[in-house]
PASEBA-1860 file (N, C-alpha, C; in nm, 3 decimals):
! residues 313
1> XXXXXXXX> 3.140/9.855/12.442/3.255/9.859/12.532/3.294/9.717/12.575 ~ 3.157/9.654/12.575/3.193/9.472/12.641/3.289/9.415/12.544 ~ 3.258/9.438/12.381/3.292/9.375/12.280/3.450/9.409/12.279 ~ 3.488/9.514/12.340/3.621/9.558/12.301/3.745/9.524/12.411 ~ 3.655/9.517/12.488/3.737/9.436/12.614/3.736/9.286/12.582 ~ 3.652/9.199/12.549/3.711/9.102/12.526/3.798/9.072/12.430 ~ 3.779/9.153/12.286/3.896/9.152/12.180/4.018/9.145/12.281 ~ 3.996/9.244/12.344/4.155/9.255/12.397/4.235/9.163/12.470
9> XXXXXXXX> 4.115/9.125/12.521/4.141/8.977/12.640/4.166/8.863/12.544 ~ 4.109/8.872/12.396/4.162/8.773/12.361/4.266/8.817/12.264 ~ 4.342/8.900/12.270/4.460/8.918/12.170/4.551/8.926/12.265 ~ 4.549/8.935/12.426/4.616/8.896/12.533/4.677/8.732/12.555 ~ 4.568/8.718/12.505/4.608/8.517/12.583/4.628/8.482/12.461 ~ 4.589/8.533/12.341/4.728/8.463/12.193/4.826/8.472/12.213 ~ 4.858/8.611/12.219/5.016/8.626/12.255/5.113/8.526/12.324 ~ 5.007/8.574/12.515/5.010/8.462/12.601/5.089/8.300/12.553
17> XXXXXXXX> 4.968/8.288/12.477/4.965/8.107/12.417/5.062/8.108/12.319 ~ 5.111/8.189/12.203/5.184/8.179/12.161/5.351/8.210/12.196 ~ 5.360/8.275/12.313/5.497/8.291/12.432/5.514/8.132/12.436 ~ 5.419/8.078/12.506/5.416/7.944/12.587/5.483/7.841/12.478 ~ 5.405/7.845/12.380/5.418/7.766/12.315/5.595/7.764/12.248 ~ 5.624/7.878/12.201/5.745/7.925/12.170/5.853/7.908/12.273 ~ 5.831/7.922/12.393/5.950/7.900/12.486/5.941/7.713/12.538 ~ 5.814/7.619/12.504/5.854/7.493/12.518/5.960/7.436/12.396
25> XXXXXXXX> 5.904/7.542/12.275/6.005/7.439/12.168/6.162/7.503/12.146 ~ 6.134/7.606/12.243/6.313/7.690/12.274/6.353/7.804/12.147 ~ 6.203/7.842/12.107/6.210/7.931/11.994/6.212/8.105/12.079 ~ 6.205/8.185/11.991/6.175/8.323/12.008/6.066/8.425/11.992 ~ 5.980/8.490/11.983/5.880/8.559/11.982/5.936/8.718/11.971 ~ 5.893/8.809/11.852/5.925/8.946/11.932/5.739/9.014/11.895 ~ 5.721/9.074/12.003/5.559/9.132/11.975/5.587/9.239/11.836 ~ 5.465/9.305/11.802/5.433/9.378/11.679/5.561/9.498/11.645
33> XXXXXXXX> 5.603/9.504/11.714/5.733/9.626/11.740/5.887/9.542/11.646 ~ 5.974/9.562/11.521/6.038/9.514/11.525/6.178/9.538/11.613 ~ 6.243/9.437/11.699/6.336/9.499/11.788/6.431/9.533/11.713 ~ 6.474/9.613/11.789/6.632/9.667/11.777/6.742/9.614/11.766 ~ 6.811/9.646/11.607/6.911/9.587/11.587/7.047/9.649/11.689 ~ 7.117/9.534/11.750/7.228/9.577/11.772/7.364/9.658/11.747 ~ 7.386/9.763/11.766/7.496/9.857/11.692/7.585/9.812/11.739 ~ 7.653/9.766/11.628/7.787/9.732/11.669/7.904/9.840/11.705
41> XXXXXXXX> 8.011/9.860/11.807/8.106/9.950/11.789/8.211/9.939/11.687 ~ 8.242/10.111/11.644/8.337/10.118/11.579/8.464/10.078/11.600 ~ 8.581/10.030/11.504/8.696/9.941/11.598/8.747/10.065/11.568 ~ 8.862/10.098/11.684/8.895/10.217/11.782/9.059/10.194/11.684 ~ 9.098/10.114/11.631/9.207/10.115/11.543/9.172/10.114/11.357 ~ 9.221/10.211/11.275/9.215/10.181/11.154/9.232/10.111/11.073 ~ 9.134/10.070/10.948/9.187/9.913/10.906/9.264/9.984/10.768 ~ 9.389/9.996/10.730/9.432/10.041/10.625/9.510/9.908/10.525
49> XXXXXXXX> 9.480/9.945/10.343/9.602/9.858/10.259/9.656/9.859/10.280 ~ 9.788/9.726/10.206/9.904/9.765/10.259/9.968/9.880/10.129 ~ 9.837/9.964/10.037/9.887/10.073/9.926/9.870/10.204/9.965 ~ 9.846/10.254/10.078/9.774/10.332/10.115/9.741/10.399/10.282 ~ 9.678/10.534/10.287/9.665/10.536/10.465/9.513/10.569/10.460 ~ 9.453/10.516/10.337/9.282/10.537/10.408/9.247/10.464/10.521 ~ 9.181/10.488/10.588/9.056/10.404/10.679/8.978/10.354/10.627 ~ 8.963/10.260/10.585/8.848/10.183/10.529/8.755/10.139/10.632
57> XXXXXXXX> 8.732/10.190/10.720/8.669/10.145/10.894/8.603/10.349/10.819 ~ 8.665/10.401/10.801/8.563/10.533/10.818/8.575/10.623/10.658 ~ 8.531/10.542/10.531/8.572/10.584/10.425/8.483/10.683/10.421 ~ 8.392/10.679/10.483/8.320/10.816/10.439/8.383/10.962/10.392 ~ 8.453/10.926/10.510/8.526/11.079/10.552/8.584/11.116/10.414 ~ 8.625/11.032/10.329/8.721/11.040/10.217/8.676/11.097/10.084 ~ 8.539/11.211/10.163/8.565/11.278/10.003/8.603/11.336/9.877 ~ 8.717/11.379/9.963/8.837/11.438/9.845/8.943/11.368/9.786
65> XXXXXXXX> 8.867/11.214/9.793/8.965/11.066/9.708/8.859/11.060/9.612 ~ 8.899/11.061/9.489/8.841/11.054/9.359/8.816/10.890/9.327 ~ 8.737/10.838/9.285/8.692/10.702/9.284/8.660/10.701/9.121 ~ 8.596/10.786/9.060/8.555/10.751/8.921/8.650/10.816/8.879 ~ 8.639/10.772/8.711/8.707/10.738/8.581/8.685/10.839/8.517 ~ 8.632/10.951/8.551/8.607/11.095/8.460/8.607/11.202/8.559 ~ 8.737/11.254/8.517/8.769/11.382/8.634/8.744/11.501/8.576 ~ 8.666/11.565/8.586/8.589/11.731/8.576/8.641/11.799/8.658
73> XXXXXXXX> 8.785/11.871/8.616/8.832/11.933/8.721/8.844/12.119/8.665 ~ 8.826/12.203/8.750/8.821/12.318/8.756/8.965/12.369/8.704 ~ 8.984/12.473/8.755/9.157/12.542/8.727/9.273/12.473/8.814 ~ 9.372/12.477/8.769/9.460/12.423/8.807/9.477/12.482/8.982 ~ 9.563/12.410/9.044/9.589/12.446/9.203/9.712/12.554/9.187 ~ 9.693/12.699/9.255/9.791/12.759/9.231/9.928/12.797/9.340 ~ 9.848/12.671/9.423/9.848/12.746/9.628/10.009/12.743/9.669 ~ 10.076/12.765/9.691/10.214/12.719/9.764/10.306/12.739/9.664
81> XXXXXXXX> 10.393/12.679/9.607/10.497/12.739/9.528/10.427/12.635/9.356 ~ 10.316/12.611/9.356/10.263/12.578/9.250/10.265/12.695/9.145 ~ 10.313/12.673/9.048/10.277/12.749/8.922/10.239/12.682/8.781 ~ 10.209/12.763/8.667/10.118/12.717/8.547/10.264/12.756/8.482 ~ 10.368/12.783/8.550/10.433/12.884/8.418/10.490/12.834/8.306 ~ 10.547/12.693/8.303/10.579/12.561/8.209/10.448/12.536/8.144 ~ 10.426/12.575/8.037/10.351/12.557/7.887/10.351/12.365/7.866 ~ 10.254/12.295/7.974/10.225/12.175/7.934/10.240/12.053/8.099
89> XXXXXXXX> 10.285/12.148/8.163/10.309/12.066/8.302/10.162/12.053/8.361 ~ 10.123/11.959/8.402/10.009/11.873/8.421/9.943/11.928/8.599 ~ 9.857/11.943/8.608/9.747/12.051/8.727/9.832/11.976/8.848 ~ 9.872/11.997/8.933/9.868/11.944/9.094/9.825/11.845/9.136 ~ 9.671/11.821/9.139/9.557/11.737/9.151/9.567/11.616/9.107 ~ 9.606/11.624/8.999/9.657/11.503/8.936/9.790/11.390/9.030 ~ 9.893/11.478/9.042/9.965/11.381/9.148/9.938/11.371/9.271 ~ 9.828/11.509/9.339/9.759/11.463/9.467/9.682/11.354/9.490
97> XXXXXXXX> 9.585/11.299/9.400/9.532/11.195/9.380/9.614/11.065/9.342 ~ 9.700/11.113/9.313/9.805/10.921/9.291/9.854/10.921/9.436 ~ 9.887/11.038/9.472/9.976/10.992/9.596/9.865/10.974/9.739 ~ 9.733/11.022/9.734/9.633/10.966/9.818/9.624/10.808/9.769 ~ 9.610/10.765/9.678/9.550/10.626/9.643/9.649/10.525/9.644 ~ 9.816/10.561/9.578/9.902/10.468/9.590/9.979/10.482/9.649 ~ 9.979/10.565/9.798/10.095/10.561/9.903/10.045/10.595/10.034 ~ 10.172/10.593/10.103/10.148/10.618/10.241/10.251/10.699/10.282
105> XXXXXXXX> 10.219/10.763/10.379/10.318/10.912/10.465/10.460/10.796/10.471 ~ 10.570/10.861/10.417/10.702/10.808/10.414/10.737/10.710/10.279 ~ 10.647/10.668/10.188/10.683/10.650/10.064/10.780/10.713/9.975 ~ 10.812/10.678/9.878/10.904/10.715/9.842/10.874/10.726/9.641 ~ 10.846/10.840/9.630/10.780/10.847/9.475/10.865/10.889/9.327 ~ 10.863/10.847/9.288/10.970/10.843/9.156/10.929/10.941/9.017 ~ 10.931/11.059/8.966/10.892/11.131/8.873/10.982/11.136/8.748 ~ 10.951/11.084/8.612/11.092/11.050/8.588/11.107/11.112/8.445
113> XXXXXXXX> 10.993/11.237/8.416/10.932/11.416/8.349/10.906/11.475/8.500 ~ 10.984/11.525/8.573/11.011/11.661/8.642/10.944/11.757/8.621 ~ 10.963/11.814/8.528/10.934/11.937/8.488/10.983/12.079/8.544 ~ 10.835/12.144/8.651/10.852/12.232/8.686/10.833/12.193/8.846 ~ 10.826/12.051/8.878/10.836/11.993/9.011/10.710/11.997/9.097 ~ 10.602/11.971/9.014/10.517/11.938/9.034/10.434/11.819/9.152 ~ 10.497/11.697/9.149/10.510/11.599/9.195/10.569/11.587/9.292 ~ 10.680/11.645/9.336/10.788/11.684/9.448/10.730/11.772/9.542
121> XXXXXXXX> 10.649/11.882/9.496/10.570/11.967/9.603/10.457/11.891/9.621 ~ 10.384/11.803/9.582/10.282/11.744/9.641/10.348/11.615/9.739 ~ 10.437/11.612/9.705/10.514/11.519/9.790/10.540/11.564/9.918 ~ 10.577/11.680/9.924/10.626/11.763/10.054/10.475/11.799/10.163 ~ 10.400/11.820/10.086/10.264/11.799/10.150/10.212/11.702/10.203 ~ 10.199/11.627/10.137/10.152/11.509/10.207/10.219/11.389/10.267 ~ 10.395/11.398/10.312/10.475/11.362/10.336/10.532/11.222/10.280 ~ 10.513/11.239/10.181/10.594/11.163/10.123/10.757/11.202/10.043
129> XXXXXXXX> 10.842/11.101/10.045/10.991/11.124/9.961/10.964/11.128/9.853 ~ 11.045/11.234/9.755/11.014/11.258/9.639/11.127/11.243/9.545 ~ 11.171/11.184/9.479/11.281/11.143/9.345/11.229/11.234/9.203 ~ 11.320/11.353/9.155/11.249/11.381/9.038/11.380/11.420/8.907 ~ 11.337/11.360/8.810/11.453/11.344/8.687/11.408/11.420/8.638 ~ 11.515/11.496/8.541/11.519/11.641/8.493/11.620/11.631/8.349 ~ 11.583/11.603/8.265/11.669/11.615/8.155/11.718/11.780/8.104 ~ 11.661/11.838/8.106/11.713/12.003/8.114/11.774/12.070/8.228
137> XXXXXXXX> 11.884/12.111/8.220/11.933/12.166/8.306/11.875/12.289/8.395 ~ 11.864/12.371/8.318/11.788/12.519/8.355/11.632/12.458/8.425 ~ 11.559/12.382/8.387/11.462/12.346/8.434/11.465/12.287/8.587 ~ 11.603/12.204/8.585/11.551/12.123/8.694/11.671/12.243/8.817 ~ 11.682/12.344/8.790/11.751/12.439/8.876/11.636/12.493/8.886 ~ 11.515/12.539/8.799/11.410/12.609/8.863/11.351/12.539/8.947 ~ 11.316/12.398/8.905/11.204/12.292/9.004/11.278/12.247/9.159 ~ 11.398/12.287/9.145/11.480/12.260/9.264/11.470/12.386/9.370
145> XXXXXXXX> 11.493/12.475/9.287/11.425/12.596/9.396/11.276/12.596/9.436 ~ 11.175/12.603/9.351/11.069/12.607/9.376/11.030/12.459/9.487 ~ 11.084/12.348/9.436/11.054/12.260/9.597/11.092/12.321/9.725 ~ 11.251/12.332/9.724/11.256/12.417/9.844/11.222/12.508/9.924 ~ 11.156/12.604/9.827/11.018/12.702/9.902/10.930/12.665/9.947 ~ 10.947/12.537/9.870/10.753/12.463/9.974/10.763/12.420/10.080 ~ 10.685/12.440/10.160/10.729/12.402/10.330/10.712/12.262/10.323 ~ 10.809/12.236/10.451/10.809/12.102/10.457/10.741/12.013/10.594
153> XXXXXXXX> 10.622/12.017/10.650/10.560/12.005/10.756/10.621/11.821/10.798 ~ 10.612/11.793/10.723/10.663/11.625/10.744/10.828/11.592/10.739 ~ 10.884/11.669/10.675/11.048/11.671/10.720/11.077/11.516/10.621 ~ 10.989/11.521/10.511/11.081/11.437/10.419/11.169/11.490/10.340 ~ 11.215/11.423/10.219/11.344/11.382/10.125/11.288/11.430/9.984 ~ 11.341/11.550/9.956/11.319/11.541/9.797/11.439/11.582/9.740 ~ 11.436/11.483/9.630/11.610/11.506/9.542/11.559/11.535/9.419 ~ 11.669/11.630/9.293/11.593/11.613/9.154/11.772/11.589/9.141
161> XXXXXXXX> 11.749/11.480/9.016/11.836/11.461/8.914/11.832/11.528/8.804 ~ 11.947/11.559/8.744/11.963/11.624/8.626/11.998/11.512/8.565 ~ 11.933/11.457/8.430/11.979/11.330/8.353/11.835/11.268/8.278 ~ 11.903/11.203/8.217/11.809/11.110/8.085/11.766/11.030/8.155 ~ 11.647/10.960/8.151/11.556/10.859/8.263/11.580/10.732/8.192 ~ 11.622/10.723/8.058/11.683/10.598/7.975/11.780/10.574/8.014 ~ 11.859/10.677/8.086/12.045/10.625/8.103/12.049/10.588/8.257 ~ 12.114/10.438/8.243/12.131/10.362/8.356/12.215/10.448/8.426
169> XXXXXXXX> 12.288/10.542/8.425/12.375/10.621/8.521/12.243/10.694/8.588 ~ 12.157/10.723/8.515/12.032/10.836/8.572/12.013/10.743/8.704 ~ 11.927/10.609/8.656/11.901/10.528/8.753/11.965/10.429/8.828 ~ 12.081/10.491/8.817/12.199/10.439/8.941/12.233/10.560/9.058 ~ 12.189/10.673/9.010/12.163/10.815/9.059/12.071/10.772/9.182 ~ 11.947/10.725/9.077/11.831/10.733/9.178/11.855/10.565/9.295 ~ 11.880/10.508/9.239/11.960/10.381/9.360/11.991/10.409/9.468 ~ 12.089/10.476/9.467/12.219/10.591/9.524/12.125/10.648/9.637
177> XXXXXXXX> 12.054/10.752/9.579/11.952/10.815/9.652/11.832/10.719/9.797 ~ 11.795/10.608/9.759/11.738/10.500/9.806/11.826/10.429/9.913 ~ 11.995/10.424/9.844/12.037/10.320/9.956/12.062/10.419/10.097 ~ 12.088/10.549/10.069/12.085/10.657/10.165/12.000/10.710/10.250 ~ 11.886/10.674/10.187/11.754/10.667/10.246/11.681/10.550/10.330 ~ 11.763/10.442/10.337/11.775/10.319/10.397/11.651/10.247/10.298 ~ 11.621/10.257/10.194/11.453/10.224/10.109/11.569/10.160/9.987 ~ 11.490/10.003/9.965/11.528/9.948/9.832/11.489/9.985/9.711
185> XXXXXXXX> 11.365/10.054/9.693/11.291/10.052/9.666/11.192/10.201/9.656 ~ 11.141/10.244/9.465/11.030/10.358/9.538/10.859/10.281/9.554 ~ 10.795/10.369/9.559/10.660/10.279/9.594/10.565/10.326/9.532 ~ 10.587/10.440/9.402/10.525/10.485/9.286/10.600/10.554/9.191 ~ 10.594/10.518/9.081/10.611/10.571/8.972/10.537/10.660/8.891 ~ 10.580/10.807/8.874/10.448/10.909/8.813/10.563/10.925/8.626 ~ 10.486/10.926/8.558/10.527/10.972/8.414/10.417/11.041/8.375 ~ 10.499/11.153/8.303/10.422/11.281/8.232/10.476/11.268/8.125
193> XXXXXXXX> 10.518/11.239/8.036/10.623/11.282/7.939/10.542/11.410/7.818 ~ 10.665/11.462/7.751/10.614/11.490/7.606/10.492/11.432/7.529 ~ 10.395/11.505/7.479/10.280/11.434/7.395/10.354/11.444/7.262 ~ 10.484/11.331/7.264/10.572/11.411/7.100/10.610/11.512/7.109 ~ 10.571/11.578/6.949/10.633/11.718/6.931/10.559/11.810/6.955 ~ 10.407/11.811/7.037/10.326/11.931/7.054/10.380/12.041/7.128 ~ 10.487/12.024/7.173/10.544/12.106/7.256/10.668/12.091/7.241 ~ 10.774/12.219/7.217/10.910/12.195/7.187/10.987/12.226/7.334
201> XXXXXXXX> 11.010/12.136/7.433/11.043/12.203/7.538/11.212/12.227/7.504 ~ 11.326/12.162/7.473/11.400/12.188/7.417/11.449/12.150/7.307 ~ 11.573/12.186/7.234/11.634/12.124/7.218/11.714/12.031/7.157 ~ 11.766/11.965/7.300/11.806/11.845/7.344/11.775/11.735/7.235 ~ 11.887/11.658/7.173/11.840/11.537/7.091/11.767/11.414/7.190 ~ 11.825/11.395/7.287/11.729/11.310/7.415/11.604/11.310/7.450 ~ 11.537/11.451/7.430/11.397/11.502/7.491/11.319/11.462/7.383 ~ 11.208/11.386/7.418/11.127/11.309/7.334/11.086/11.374/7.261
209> XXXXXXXX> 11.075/11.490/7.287/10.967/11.635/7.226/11.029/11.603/7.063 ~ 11.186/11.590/7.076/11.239/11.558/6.965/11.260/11.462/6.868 ~ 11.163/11.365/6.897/11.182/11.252/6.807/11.107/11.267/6.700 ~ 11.210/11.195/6.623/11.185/11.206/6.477/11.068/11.194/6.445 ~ 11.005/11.045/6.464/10.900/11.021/6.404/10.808/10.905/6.561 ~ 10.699/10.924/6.540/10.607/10.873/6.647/10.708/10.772/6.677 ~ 10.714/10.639/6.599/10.806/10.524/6.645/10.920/10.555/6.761 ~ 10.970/10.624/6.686/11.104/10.708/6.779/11.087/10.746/6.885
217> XXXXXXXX> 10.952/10.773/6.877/10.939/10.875/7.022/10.884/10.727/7.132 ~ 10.783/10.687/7.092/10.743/10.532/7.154/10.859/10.411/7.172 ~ 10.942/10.432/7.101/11.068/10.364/7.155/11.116/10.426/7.255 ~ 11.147/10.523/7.264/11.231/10.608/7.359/11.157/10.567/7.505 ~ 11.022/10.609/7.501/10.920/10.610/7.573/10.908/10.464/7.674 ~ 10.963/10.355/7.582/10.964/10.229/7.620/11.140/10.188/7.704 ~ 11.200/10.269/7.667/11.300/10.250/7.723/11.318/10.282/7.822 ~ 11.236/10.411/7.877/11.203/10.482/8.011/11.182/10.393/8.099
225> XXXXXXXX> 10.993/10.334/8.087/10.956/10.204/8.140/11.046/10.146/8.120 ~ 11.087/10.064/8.070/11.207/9.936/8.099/11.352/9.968/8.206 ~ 11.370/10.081/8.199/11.496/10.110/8.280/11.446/10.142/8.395 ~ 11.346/10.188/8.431/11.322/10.232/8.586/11.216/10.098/8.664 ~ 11.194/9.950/8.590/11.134/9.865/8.597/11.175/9.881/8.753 ~ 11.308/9.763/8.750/11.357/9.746/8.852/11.370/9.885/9.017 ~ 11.293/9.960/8.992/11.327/10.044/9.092/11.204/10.026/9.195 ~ 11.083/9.976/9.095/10.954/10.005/9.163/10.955/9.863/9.232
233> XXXXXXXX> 10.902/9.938/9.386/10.840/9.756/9.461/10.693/9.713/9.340 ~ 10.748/9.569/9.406/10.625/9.487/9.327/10.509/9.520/9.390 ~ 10.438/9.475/9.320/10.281/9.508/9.320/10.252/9.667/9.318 ~ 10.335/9.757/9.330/10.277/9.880/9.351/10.281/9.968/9.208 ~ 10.232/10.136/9.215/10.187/10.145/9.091/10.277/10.235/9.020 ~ 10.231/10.240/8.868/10.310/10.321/8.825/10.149/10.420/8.701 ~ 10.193/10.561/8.740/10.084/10.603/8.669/10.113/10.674/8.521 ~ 10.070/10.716/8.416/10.078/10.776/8.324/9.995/10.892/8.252
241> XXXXXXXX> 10.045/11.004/8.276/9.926/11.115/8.170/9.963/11.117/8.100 ~ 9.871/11.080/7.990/9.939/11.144/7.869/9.781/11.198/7.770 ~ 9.829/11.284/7.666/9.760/11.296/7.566/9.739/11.227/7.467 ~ 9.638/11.259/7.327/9.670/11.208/7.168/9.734/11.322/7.095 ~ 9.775/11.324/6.956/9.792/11.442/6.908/9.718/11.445/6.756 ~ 9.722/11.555/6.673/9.689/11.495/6.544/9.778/11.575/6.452 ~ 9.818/11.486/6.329/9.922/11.544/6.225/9.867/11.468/6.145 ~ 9.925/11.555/6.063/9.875/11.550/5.865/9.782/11.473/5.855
249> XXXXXXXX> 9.669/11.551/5.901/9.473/11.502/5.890/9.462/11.384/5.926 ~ 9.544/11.342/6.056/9.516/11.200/6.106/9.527/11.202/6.288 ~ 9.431/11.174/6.354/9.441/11.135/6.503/9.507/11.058/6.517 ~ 9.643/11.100/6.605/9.749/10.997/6.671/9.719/10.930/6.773 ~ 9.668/10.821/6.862/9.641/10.783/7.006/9.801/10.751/7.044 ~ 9.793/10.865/7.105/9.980/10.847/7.172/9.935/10.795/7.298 ~ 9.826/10.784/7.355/9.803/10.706/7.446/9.766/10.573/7.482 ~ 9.733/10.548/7.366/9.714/10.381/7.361/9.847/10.315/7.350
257> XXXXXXXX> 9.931/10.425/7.282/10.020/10.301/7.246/10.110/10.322/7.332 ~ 10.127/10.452/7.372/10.224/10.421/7.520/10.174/10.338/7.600 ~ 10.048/10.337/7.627/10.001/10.239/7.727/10.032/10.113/7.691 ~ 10.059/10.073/7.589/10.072/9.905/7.510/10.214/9.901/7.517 ~ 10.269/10.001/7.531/10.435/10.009/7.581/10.480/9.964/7.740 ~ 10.346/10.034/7.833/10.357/9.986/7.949/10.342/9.890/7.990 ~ 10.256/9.826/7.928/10.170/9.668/7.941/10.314/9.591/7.890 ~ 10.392/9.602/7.810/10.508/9.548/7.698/10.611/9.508/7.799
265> XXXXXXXX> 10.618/9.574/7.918/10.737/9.587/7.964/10.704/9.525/8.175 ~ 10.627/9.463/8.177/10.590/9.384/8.282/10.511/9.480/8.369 ~ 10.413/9.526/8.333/10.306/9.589/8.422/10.152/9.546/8.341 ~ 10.047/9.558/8.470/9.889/9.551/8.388/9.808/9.611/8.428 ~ 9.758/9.669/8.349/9.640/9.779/8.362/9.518/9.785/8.455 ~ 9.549/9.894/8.535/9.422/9.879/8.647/9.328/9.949/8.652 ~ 9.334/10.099/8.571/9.211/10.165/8.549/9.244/10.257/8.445 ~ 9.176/10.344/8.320/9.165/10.450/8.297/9.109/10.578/8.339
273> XXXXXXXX> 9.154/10.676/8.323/9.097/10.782/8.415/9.052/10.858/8.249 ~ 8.933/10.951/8.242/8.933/11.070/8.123/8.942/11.189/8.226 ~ 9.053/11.294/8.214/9.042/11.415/8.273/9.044/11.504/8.150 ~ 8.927/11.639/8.193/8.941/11.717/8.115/9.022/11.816/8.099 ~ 9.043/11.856/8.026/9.144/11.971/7.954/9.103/12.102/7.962 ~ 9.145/12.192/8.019/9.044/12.326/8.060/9.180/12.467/8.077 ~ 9.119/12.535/7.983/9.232/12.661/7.970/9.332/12.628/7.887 ~ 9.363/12.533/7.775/9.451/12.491/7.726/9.545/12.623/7.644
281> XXXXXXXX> 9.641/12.655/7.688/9.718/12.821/7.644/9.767/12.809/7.499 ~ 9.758/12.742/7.457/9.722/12.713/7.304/9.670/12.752/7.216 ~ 9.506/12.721/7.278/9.424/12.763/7.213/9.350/12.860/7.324 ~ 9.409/12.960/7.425/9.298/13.030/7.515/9.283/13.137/7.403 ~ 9.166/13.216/7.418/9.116/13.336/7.358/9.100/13.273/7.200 ~ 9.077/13.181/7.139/9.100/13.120/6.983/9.010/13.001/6.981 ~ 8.883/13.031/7.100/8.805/12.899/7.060/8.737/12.946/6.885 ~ 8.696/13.021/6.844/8.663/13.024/6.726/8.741/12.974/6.610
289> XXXXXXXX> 8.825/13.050/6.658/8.946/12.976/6.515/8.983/12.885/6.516 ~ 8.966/12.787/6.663/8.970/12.616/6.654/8.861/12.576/6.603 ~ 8.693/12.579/6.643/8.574/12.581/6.604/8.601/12.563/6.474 ~ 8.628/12.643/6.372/8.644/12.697/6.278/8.734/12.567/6.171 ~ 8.824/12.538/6.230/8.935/12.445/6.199/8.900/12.311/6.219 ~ 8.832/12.253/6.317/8.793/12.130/6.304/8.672/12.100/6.247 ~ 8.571/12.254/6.181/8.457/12.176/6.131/8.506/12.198/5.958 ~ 8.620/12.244/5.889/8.666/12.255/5.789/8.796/12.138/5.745
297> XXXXXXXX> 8.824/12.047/5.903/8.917/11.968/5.870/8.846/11.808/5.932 ~ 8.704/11.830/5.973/8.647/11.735/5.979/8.709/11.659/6.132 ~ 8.758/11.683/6.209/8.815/11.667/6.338/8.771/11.732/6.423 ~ 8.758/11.658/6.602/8.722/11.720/6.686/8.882/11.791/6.779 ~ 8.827/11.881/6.831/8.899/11.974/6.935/8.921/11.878/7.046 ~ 9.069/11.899/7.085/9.095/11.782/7.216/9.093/11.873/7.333 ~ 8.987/11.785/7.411/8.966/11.851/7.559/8.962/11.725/7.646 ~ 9.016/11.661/7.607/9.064/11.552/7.705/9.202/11.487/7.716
305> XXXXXXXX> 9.248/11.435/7.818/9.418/11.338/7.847/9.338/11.213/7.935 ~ 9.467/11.093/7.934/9.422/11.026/8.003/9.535/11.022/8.087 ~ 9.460/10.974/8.211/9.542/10.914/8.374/9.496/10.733/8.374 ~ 9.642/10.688/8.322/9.648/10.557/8.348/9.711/10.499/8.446 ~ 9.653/10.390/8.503/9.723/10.351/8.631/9.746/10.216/8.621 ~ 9.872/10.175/8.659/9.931/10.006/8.611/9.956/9.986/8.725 ~ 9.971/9.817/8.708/10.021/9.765/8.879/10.156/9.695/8.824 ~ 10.260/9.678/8.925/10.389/9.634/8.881/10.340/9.450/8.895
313> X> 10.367/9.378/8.783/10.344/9.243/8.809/10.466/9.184/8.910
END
């Protein structure tokens, strides 16, 4: 018991001696315990881009912002006046995620393949203005109704044009629309176009679906980009889905080279996305007889598109 009392007495006056010593040379000491780091407070205002309305002060929260480059996505979104019923119009999700990452509530977003108005109802959701070009007539009378059914909780602006996205009247349309809106300017650009001829949506000698030959169609494609250049503010983005296709026993990358079309025409590449392809009505109920077809034609089955995203230089 003697022995343990003095240990103690002398691991007392080290300490002791080593306090002393530490506060003549104006140093610090903390005993065996490491102290407690200071928590800093959270700042009570959000720190947001100027591309965007995340919080980067509380990104956690932001799990339903997609960050990686390979999207595994389930069935399409069917909720609100969303439908599948256009044979090739691209899931919901897809423009929910551009318009989380490259805008902010009151932006102003440019779609310039419409479709079935896809882009326009995610617009109305998450309050942003929506611009959408419609080269088919009958089409863009359906996508015009179907926006209008979608509620509008934010009380923005959605217009669809009927017109060619190559013809400067289209995008003197959409000008028009902007100077009325008091905005110079939109603050994203979404393109879906035709993957070619995999799909005959009409027609129309204009509708890419119809071009003659790949070149044709990648010209066309380039003329799009080039005419709606001037609409987008700088620095902000412009995105692209597209597919590959394959004809006469050869893989087309219609996506590379549109993308080398985008790059062509004063934008640069900021990420690739791979999303998968799931339920394709093509081939639903006929996985065998695709199975079947690509191990007799030496080709794989496409279950993938890409989501490219450019920045305006």
């Amino acid at each position: 018991m003697a022995k343990r009392r003095k240990n103690k007495e002398y691991a007392i006056s080290e300490v002791a001696w080593k306090k002393e010593i530490c506060e003549q040379l104006g140093l610090s000491i903390y005993g065996e315990e490491t102290p407690k780091v200071q928590k800093m407070p959270k700042p009570s205002h959000p720190k947001t881009s100027s591309l965007n309305d995340i919080d980067l002060n509380n990104w956690k929260a932001y799990d339903d912002v997609i960050t990686d480059s390979l999207w595994l996505m389930g069935s399409r979104d069917r909720s609100g006046m969303h439908t599948g019923e256009l044979h090739g119009n691209f899931i919901p999700q897809i423009p929910h995620q551009a318009l989380l990452r490259y805008t902010k509530q009151g932006d102003t977003v440019l779609d310039t393949f419409l479709g079935s108005g896809t882009t326009l109802i995610e617009c109305k959701r998450l309050g942003r203005n929506g611009i959408g070009i419609e080269l088919i007539p009958d089409l863009a009378k359906k996508s015009k109704g179907l926006v209008a059914l979608e509620e509008n909780p934010y009380r923005v602006n959605t217009k669809v044009i009927i017109g060619d996205s190559c013809s400067p009247q289209t995008v003197q349309k959409v000008q028009e629309i902007l100077d009325k809106q008091g905005q110079d300017k939109v603050q994203l650009i979404i393109m879906h176009p035709p993957y070619h001829d995999i799909i005959k949506f009409s027609a129309h000698p204009q509708d890419l679906c119809n071009a003659p030959t790949t070149e044709d169609f990648l010209e066309k494609f380039s003329t799009v980009v080039r005419s709606t250049y001037d609409l987008l503010e700088r620095k902000r983005a412009l995105v692209l889905v597209i597919g590959d296709k394959y004809s006469k026993g050869e893989w087309i990358p219609l996506s590379f080279h549109t993308m080398q079309k985008v790059l062509d025409n004063g934008y640069k590449l900021k990420s690739i996305v791979i999303k998968n392809i799931v339920g394709n009505r093509a081939k639903r109920n006929l996985e065998h007889f695709w199975r079947r077809r690509a191990l007799v034609g030496g080709f794989y089955i496409f279950k993938h598109e890409y989501v490219m995203f450019f920045q305006k230089k």
